[in-house]
C-alpha positions in Angstrom: 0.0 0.0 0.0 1.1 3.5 -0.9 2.2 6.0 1.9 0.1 9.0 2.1 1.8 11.5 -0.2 1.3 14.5 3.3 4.1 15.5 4.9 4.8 13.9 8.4 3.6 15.9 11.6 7.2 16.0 12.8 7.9 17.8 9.6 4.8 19.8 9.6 5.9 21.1 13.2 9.2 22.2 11.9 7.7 23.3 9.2 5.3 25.8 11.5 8.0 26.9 13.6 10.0 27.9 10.2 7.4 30.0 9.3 6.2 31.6 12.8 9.6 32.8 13.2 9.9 34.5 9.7 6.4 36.2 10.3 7.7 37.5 13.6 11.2 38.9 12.6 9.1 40.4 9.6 6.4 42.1 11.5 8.8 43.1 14.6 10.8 44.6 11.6 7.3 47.1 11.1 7.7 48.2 15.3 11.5 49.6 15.2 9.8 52.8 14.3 7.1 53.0 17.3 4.7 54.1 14.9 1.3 52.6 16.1 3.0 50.6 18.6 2.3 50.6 22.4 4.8 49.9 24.7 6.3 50.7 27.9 10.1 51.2 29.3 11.8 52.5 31.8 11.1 56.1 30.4 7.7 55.0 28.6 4.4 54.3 30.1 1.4 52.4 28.5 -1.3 54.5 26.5 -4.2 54.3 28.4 -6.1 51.4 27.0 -10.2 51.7 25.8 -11.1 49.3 28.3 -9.8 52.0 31.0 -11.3 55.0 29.6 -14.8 53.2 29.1 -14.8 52.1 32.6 -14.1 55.5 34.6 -16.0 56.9 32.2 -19.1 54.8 33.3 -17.9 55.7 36.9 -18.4 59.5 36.0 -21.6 58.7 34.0 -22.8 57.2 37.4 -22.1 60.5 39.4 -23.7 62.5 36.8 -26.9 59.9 36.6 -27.0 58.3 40.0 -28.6 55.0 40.1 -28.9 54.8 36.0 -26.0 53.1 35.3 -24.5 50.9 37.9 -26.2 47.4 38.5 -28.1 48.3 41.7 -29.4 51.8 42.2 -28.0 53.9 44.8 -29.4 53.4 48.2 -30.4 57.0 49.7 -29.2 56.4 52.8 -25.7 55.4 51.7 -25.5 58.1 48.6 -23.1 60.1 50.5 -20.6 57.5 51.2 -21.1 55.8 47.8 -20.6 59.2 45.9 -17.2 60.1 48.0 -16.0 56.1 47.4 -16.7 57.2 43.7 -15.2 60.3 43.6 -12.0 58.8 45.1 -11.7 56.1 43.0 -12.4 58.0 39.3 -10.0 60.6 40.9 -6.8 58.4 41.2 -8.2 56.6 37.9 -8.2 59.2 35.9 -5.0 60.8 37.2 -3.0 57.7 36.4 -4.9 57.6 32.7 -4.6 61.2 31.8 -0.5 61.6 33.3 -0.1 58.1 30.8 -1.4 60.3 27.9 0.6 63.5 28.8 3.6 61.1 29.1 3.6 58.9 26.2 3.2 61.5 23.4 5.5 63.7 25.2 8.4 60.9 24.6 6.8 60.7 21.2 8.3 64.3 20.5 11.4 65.0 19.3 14.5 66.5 21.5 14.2 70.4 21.8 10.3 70.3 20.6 7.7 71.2 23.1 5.5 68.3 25.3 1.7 68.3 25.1 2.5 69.4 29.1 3.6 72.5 27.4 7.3 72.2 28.6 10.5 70.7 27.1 10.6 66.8 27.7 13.9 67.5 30.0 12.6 65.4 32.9 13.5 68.7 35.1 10.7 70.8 33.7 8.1 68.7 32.6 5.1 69.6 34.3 3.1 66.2 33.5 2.1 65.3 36.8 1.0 69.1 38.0 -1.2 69.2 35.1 -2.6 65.6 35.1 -3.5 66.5 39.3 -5.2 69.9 38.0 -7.3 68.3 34.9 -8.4 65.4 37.4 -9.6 67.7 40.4 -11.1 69.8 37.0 -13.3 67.5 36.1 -14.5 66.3 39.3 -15.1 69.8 40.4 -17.1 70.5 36.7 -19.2 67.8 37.3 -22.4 69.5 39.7 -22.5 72.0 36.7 -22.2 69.3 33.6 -25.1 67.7 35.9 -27.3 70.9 36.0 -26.8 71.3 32.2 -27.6 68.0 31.5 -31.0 68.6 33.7 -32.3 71.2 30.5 -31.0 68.7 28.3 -33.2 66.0 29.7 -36.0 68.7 29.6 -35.9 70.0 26.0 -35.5 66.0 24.8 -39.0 65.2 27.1 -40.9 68.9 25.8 -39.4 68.0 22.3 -40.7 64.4 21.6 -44.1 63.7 22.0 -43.2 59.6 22.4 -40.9 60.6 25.5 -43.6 59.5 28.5 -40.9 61.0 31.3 -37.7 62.2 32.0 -36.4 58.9 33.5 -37.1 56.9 30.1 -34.8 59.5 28.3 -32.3 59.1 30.7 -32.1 55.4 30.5 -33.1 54.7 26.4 -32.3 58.1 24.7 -28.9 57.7 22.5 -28.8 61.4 22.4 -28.6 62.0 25.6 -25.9 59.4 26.3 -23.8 61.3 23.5 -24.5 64.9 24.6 -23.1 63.6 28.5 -20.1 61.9 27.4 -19.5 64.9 24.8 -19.6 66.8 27.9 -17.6 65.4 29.7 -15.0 64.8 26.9 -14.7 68.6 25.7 -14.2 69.6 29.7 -10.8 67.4 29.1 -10.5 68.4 25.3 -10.1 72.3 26.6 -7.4 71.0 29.0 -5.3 70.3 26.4 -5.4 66.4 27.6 -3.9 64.3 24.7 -6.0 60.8 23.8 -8.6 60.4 26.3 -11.4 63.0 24.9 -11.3 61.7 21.3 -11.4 58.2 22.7 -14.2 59.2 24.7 -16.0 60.8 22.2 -14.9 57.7 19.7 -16.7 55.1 22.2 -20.1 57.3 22.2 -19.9 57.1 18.7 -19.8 53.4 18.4 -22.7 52.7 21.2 -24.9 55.5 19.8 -24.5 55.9 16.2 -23.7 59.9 17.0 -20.4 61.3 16.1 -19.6 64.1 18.2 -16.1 65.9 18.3 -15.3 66.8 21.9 -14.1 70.2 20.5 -17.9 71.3 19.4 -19.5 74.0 21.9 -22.4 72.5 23.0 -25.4 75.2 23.9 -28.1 74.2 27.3 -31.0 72.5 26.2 -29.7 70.8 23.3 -32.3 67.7 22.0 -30.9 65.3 19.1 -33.8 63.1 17.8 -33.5 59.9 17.1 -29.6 60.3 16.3 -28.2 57.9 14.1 -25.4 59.5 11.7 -25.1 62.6 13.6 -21.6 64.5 13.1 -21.5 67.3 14.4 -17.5 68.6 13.9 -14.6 70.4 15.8 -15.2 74.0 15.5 -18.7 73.7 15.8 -20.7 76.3 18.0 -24.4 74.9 19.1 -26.6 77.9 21.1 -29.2 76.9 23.7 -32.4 75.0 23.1 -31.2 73.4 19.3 -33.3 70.6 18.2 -31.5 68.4 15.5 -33.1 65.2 14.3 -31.1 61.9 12.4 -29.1 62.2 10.0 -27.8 66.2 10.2 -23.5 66.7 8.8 -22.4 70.0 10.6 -19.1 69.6 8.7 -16.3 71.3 7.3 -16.9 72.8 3.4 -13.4 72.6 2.8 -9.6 72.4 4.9 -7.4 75.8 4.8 -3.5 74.4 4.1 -0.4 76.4 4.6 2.5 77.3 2.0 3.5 73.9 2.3 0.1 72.6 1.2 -0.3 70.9 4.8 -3.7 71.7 6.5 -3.7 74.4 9.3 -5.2 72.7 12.5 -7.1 74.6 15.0 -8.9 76.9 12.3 -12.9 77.8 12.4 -14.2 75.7 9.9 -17.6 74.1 11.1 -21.2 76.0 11.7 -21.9 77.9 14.3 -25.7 77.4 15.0 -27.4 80.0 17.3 -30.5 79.7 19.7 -33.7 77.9 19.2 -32.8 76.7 16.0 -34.0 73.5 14.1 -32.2 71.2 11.8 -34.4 68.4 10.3 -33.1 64.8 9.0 -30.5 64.6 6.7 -29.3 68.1 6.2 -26.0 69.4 5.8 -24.6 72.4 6.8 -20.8 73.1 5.7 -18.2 75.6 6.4 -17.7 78.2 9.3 -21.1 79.6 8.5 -23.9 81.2 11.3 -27.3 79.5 11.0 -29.1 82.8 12.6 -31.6 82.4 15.6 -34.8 80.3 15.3 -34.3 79.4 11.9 -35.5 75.9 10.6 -33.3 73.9 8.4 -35.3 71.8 6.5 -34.5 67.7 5.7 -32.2 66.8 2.8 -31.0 70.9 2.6 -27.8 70.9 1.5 -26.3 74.5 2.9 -22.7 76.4 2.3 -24.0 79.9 3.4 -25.4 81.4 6.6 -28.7 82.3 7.3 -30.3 85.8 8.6 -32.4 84.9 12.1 -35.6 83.4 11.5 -35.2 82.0 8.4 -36.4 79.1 7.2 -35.3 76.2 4.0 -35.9 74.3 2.3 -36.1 72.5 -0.8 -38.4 71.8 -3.8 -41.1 69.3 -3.0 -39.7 66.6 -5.1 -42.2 65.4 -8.1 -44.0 62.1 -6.7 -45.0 59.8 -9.4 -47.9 57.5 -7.9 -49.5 54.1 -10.0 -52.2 52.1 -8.3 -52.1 48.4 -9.1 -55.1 48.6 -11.3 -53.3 51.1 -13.4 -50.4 48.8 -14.0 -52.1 45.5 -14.8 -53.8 47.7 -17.4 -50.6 48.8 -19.0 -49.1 44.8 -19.0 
Protein backbone atom coordinates (compact mmCIF):
# COMPACT_ATOMS: atom_id res chain seq x y z
CA UNK A 1 0.00 0.00 0.00
CA UNK A 2 1.14 3.51 -0.92
CA UNK A 3 2.22 6.01 1.91
CA UNK A 4 0.06 9.04 2.11
CA UNK A 5 1.84 11.51 -0.18
CA UNK A 6 1.26 14.55 3.32
CA UNK A 7 4.07 15.51 4.93
CA UNK A 8 4.82 13.94 8.39
CA UNK A 9 3.63 15.90 11.60
CA UNK A 10 7.21 15.99 12.80
CA UNK A 11 7.89 17.79 9.60
CA UNK A 12 4.84 19.81 9.63
CA UNK A 13 5.92 21.08 13.21
CA UNK A 14 9.19 22.22 11.88
CA UNK A 15 7.74 23.32 9.21
CA UNK A 16 5.34 25.76 11.52
CA UNK A 17 8.03 26.91 13.57
CA UNK A 18 10.01 27.89 10.25
CA UNK A 19 7.41 30.00 9.26
CA UNK A 20 6.24 31.61 12.81
CA UNK A 21 9.61 32.76 13.22
CA UNK A 22 9.94 34.48 9.73
CA UNK A 23 6.36 36.20 10.28
CA UNK A 24 7.70 37.51 13.61
CA UNK A 25 11.16 38.85 12.59
CA UNK A 26 9.12 40.45 9.62
CA UNK A 27 6.37 42.05 11.55
CA UNK A 28 8.75 43.14 14.63
CA UNK A 29 10.76 44.59 11.57
CA UNK A 30 7.33 47.05 11.12
CA UNK A 31 7.66 48.17 15.28
CA UNK A 32 11.52 49.56 15.21
CA UNK A 33 9.81 52.85 14.30
CA UNK A 34 7.14 53.03 17.26
CA UNK A 35 4.72 54.15 14.95
CA UNK A 36 1.28 52.60 16.06
CA UNK A 37 2.99 50.63 18.61
CA UNK A 38 2.25 50.65 22.36
CA UNK A 39 4.79 49.88 24.70
CA UNK A 40 6.32 50.69 27.94
CA UNK A 41 10.15 51.20 29.27
CA UNK A 42 11.76 52.49 31.84
CA UNK A 43 11.06 56.14 30.44
CA UNK A 44 7.69 54.99 28.57
CA UNK A 45 4.42 54.31 30.07
CA UNK A 46 1.35 52.37 28.47
CA UNK A 47 -1.34 54.53 26.47
CA UNK A 48 -4.20 54.32 28.35
CA UNK A 49 -6.08 51.36 26.95
CA UNK A 50 -10.17 51.71 25.78
CA UNK A 51 -11.08 49.27 28.29
CA UNK A 52 -9.77 51.99 30.96
CA UNK A 53 -11.32 55.05 29.58
CA UNK A 54 -14.79 53.23 29.09
CA UNK A 55 -14.84 52.13 32.58
CA UNK A 56 -14.11 55.50 34.58
CA UNK A 57 -16.00 56.89 32.18
CA UNK A 58 -19.08 54.76 33.33
CA UNK A 59 -17.88 55.74 36.88
CA UNK A 60 -18.35 59.47 35.98
CA UNK A 61 -21.61 58.73 33.98
CA UNK A 62 -22.79 57.23 37.43
CA UNK A 63 -22.12 60.46 39.40
CA UNK A 64 -23.74 62.47 36.75
CA UNK A 65 -26.91 59.87 36.63
CA UNK A 66 -27.03 58.27 40.05
CA UNK A 67 -28.65 55.02 40.08
CA UNK A 68 -28.95 54.81 36.03
CA UNK A 69 -25.96 53.14 35.34
CA UNK A 70 -24.48 50.86 37.86
CA UNK A 71 -26.24 47.40 38.48
CA UNK A 72 -28.09 48.34 41.73
CA UNK A 73 -29.42 51.82 42.24
CA UNK A 74 -27.97 53.92 44.81
CA UNK A 75 -29.41 53.37 48.24
CA UNK A 76 -30.39 57.00 49.70
CA UNK A 77 -29.18 56.43 52.85
CA UNK A 78 -25.71 55.42 51.73
CA UNK A 79 -25.47 58.06 48.56
CA UNK A 80 -23.09 60.05 50.49
CA UNK A 81 -20.58 57.47 51.21
CA UNK A 82 -21.14 55.78 47.75
CA UNK A 83 -20.59 59.16 45.93
CA UNK A 84 -17.22 60.09 48.05
CA UNK A 85 -15.99 56.06 47.37
CA UNK A 86 -16.65 57.22 43.68
CA UNK A 87 -15.19 60.27 43.63
CA UNK A 88 -12.00 58.85 45.15
CA UNK A 89 -11.67 56.05 43.01
CA UNK A 90 -12.44 58.01 39.31
CA UNK A 91 -9.96 60.57 40.93
CA UNK A 92 -6.81 58.41 41.24
CA UNK A 93 -8.16 56.57 37.89
CA UNK A 94 -8.18 59.23 35.92
CA UNK A 95 -4.98 60.80 37.24
CA UNK A 96 -3.03 57.71 36.44
CA UNK A 97 -4.90 57.64 32.75
CA UNK A 98 -4.64 61.23 31.80
CA UNK A 99 -0.50 61.55 33.30
CA UNK A 100 -0.08 58.11 30.78
CA UNK A 101 -1.42 60.25 27.86
CA UNK A 102 0.63 63.53 28.78
CA UNK A 103 3.63 61.07 29.07
CA UNK A 104 3.55 58.88 26.19
CA UNK A 105 3.18 61.51 23.44
CA UNK A 106 5.51 63.71 25.17
CA UNK A 107 8.37 60.92 24.58
CA UNK A 108 6.77 60.70 21.18
CA UNK A 109 8.34 64.29 20.50
CA UNK A 110 11.36 64.98 19.31
CA UNK A 111 14.48 66.50 21.48
CA UNK A 112 14.21 70.45 21.84
CA UNK A 113 10.31 70.34 20.63
CA UNK A 114 7.73 71.17 23.09
CA UNK A 115 5.54 68.34 25.31
CA UNK A 116 1.71 68.31 25.14
CA UNK A 117 2.45 69.42 29.06
CA UNK A 118 3.61 72.50 27.41
CA UNK A 119 7.28 72.18 28.56
CA UNK A 120 10.45 70.74 27.11
CA UNK A 121 10.60 66.83 27.72
CA UNK A 122 13.94 67.50 29.99
CA UNK A 123 12.61 65.37 32.91
CA UNK A 124 13.49 68.67 35.14
CA UNK A 125 10.75 70.83 33.73
CA UNK A 126 8.10 68.73 32.57
CA UNK A 127 5.13 69.56 34.30
CA UNK A 128 3.11 66.22 33.54
CA UNK A 129 2.08 65.29 36.76
CA UNK A 130 1.05 69.08 38.01
CA UNK A 131 -1.20 69.17 35.06
CA UNK A 132 -2.62 65.60 35.11
CA UNK A 133 -3.52 66.46 39.25
CA UNK A 134 -5.15 69.92 37.98
CA UNK A 135 -7.35 68.29 34.89
CA UNK A 136 -8.41 65.36 37.37
CA UNK A 137 -9.58 67.72 40.38
CA UNK A 138 -11.12 69.76 36.99
CA UNK A 139 -13.33 67.46 36.06
CA UNK A 140 -14.53 66.33 39.35
CA UNK A 141 -15.13 69.82 40.36
CA UNK A 142 -17.14 70.46 36.71
CA UNK A 143 -19.23 67.78 37.31
CA UNK A 144 -22.39 69.46 39.72
CA UNK A 145 -22.50 71.96 36.65
CA UNK A 146 -22.23 69.31 33.61
CA UNK A 147 -25.09 67.71 35.95
CA UNK A 148 -27.29 70.90 36.05
CA UNK A 149 -26.76 71.31 32.20
CA UNK A 150 -27.63 67.99 31.45
CA UNK A 151 -30.99 68.55 33.72
CA UNK A 152 -32.30 71.16 30.54
CA UNK A 153 -30.99 68.70 28.28
CA UNK A 154 -33.17 65.97 29.66
CA UNK A 155 -35.99 68.74 29.57
CA UNK A 156 -35.89 69.96 25.98
CA UNK A 157 -35.51 66.03 24.77
CA UNK A 158 -38.97 65.16 27.09
CA UNK A 159 -40.94 68.91 25.81
CA UNK A 160 -39.35 68.04 22.33
CA UNK A 161 -40.68 64.44 21.59
CA UNK A 162 -44.13 63.70 22.03
CA UNK A 163 -43.20 59.61 22.37
CA UNK A 164 -40.88 60.57 25.54
CA UNK A 165 -43.57 59.45 28.54
CA UNK A 166 -40.93 61.00 31.28
CA UNK A 167 -37.66 62.21 32.01
CA UNK A 168 -36.36 58.86 33.47
CA UNK A 169 -37.09 56.90 30.14
CA UNK A 170 -34.80 59.54 28.30
CA UNK A 171 -32.27 59.10 30.72
CA UNK A 172 -32.09 55.40 30.53
CA UNK A 173 -33.14 54.72 26.41
CA UNK A 174 -32.28 58.10 24.70
CA UNK A 175 -28.95 57.74 22.53
CA UNK A 176 -28.77 61.39 22.44
CA UNK A 177 -28.55 62.02 25.60
CA UNK A 178 -25.94 59.44 26.27
CA UNK A 179 -23.79 61.29 23.54
CA UNK A 180 -24.50 64.88 24.61
CA UNK A 181 -23.13 63.64 28.48
CA UNK A 182 -20.13 61.91 27.35
CA UNK A 183 -19.46 64.90 24.79
CA UNK A 184 -19.58 66.81 27.89
CA UNK A 185 -17.61 65.45 29.73
CA UNK A 186 -14.99 64.83 26.93
CA UNK A 187 -14.74 68.59 25.68
CA UNK A 188 -14.19 69.56 29.71
CA UNK A 189 -10.76 67.40 29.07
CA UNK A 190 -10.51 68.39 25.33
CA UNK A 191 -10.14 72.26 26.59
CA UNK A 192 -7.43 70.99 29.00
CA UNK A 193 -5.26 70.29 26.41
CA UNK A 194 -5.37 66.38 27.60
CA UNK A 195 -3.88 64.34 24.75
CA UNK A 196 -5.96 60.83 23.84
CA UNK A 197 -8.57 60.44 26.26
CA UNK A 198 -11.37 62.98 24.94
CA UNK A 199 -11.26 61.70 21.28
CA UNK A 200 -11.43 58.17 22.71
CA UNK A 201 -14.22 59.16 24.69
CA UNK A 202 -15.96 60.75 22.24
CA UNK A 203 -14.92 57.69 19.67
CA UNK A 204 -16.74 55.05 22.19
CA UNK A 205 -20.13 57.26 22.17
CA UNK A 206 -19.94 57.08 18.70
CA UNK A 207 -19.84 53.44 18.36
CA UNK A 208 -22.73 52.71 21.22
CA UNK A 209 -24.87 55.51 19.83
CA UNK A 210 -24.55 55.94 16.22
CA UNK A 211 -23.69 59.91 17.00
CA UNK A 212 -20.40 61.28 16.06
CA UNK A 213 -19.65 64.11 18.18
CA UNK A 214 -16.06 65.95 18.30
CA UNK A 215 -15.35 66.84 21.94
CA UNK A 216 -14.13 70.20 20.47
CA UNK A 217 -17.91 71.30 19.39
CA UNK A 218 -19.46 73.96 21.89
CA UNK A 219 -22.44 72.50 22.99
CA UNK A 220 -25.39 75.23 23.92
CA UNK A 221 -28.15 74.15 27.26
CA UNK A 222 -31.01 72.53 26.17
CA UNK A 223 -29.68 70.80 23.27
CA UNK A 224 -32.28 67.71 22.02
CA UNK A 225 -30.92 65.28 19.12
CA UNK A 226 -33.78 63.11 17.80
CA UNK A 227 -33.54 59.93 17.14
CA UNK A 228 -29.60 60.29 16.29
CA UNK A 229 -28.25 57.86 14.14
CA UNK A 230 -25.44 59.50 11.67
CA UNK A 231 -25.08 62.64 13.58
CA UNK A 232 -21.63 64.52 13.12
CA UNK A 233 -21.47 67.29 14.42
CA UNK A 234 -17.50 68.55 13.87
CA UNK A 235 -14.55 70.45 15.81
CA UNK A 236 -15.22 73.98 15.49
CA UNK A 237 -18.69 73.71 15.84
CA UNK A 238 -20.74 76.29 17.98
CA UNK A 239 -24.44 74.93 19.07
CA UNK A 240 -26.61 77.88 21.05
CA UNK A 241 -29.15 76.95 23.67
CA UNK A 242 -32.42 75.03 23.07
CA UNK A 243 -31.24 73.43 19.28
CA UNK A 244 -33.32 70.59 18.21
CA UNK A 245 -31.49 68.41 15.51
CA UNK A 246 -33.10 65.18 14.26
CA UNK A 247 -31.12 61.87 12.39
CA UNK A 248 -29.10 62.22 9.96
CA UNK A 249 -27.82 66.22 10.19
CA UNK A 250 -23.48 66.69 8.76
CA UNK A 251 -22.42 70.03 10.63
CA UNK A 252 -19.07 69.57 8.69
CA UNK A 253 -16.34 71.26 7.33
CA UNK A 254 -16.90 72.78 3.41
CA UNK A 255 -13.37 72.60 2.82
CA UNK A 256 -9.56 72.40 4.88
CA UNK A 257 -7.35 75.77 4.81
CA UNK A 258 -3.46 74.39 4.13
CA UNK A 259 -0.43 76.37 4.60
CA UNK A 260 2.52 77.26 2.00
CA UNK A 261 3.50 73.88 2.32
CA UNK A 262 0.13 72.65 1.19
CA UNK A 263 -0.31 70.93 4.83
CA UNK A 264 -3.71 71.67 6.51
CA UNK A 265 -3.74 74.37 9.34
CA UNK A 266 -5.16 72.69 12.50
CA UNK A 267 -7.08 74.64 15.02
CA UNK A 268 -8.90 76.85 12.34
CA UNK A 269 -12.86 77.77 12.45
CA UNK A 270 -14.23 75.74 9.93
CA UNK A 271 -17.59 74.06 11.05
CA UNK A 272 -21.18 76.00 11.66
CA UNK A 273 -21.91 77.87 14.31
CA UNK A 274 -25.70 77.38 15.01
CA UNK A 275 -27.41 80.03 17.29
CA UNK A 276 -30.50 79.70 19.67
CA UNK A 277 -33.70 77.90 19.18
CA UNK A 278 -32.79 76.66 15.98
CA UNK A 279 -33.95 73.52 14.14
CA UNK A 280 -32.20 71.18 11.81
CA UNK A 281 -34.36 68.40 10.27
CA UNK A 282 -33.07 64.85 9.05
CA UNK A 283 -30.51 64.55 6.68
CA UNK A 284 -29.35 68.14 6.19
CA UNK A 285 -25.96 69.36 5.76
CA UNK A 286 -24.61 72.43 6.78
CA UNK A 287 -20.84 73.13 5.66
CA UNK A 288 -18.16 75.65 6.44
CA UNK A 289 -17.74 78.17 9.28
CA UNK A 290 -21.06 79.59 8.50
CA UNK A 291 -23.93 81.23 11.28
CA UNK A 292 -27.28 79.54 11.03
CA UNK A 293 -29.09 82.78 12.65
CA UNK A 294 -31.65 82.36 15.60
CA UNK A 295 -34.79 80.26 15.34
CA UNK A 296 -34.26 79.36 11.89
CA UNK A 297 -35.54 75.89 10.63
CA UNK A 298 -33.26 73.89 8.35
CA UNK A 299 -35.30 71.85 6.46
CA UNK A 300 -34.47 67.75 5.66
CA UNK A 301 -32.18 66.83 2.80
CA UNK A 302 -31.04 70.90 2.57
CA UNK A 303 -27.84 70.89 1.50
CA UNK A 304 -26.32 74.47 2.92
CA UNK A 305 -22.72 76.38 2.30
CA UNK A 306 -24.04 79.92 3.40
CA UNK A 307 -25.39 81.45 6.59
CA UNK A 308 -28.74 82.26 7.30
CA UNK A 309 -30.33 85.76 8.57
CA UNK A 310 -32.44 84.94 12.13
CA UNK A 311 -35.56 83.44 11.55
CA UNK A 312 -35.23 81.99 8.43
CA UNK A 313 -36.42 79.12 7.16
CA UNK A 314 -35.28 76.17 4.01
CA UNK A 315 -35.90 74.25 2.32
CA UNK A 316 -36.11 72.46 -0.83
CA UNK A 317 -38.37 71.79 -3.83
CA UNK A 318 -41.11 69.29 -3.03
CA UNK A 319 -39.75 66.63 -5.05
CA UNK A 320 -42.19 65.42 -8.05
CA UNK A 321 -43.99 62.11 -6.68
CA UNK A 322 -45.02 59.82 -9.39
CA UNK A 323 -47.92 57.46 -7.85
CA UNK A 324 -49.54 54.13 -10.05
CA UNK A 325 -52.24 52.06 -8.25
CA UNK A 326 -52.05 48.36 -9.08
CA UNK A 327 -55.06 48.56 -11.30
CA UNK A 328 -53.31 51.13 -13.44
CA UNK A 329 -50.45 48.83 -14.01
CA UNK A 330 -52.07 45.55 -14.81
CA UNK A 331 -53.80 47.69 -17.41
CA UNK A 332 -50.57 48.77 -19.02
CA UNK A 333 -49.11 44.85 -18.98
Amino acid sequence: MNKCPCPSQDNMIKTDHDFIRKVTENLCATYADKIASNHSSETHLNLPRESEIVDVLKRILELIFPGFIQDEAHSCKNRKKETMENIAGIYASLYDLILRSFHCTCAMKKAGKKCDCGKTKQKKSCNCHILSDEAARGLLEALPGIREVMKTDIQAAFDGDPAAKSPDEVVLSYPGLKAITIQRVAHFLYGKKIPLIPRMMGEYAHRITGIDIHPGAQLGKSFFIDHGTGVVIGETAEIGSGVKIYQGVTLGALSFPKDACGLIIKGEKRHPTIEDDVTIYAGATILGAVVIGKGSVIGGNVWLTEGTEPGTRVTIAQPELHIKKKTEMKKKS
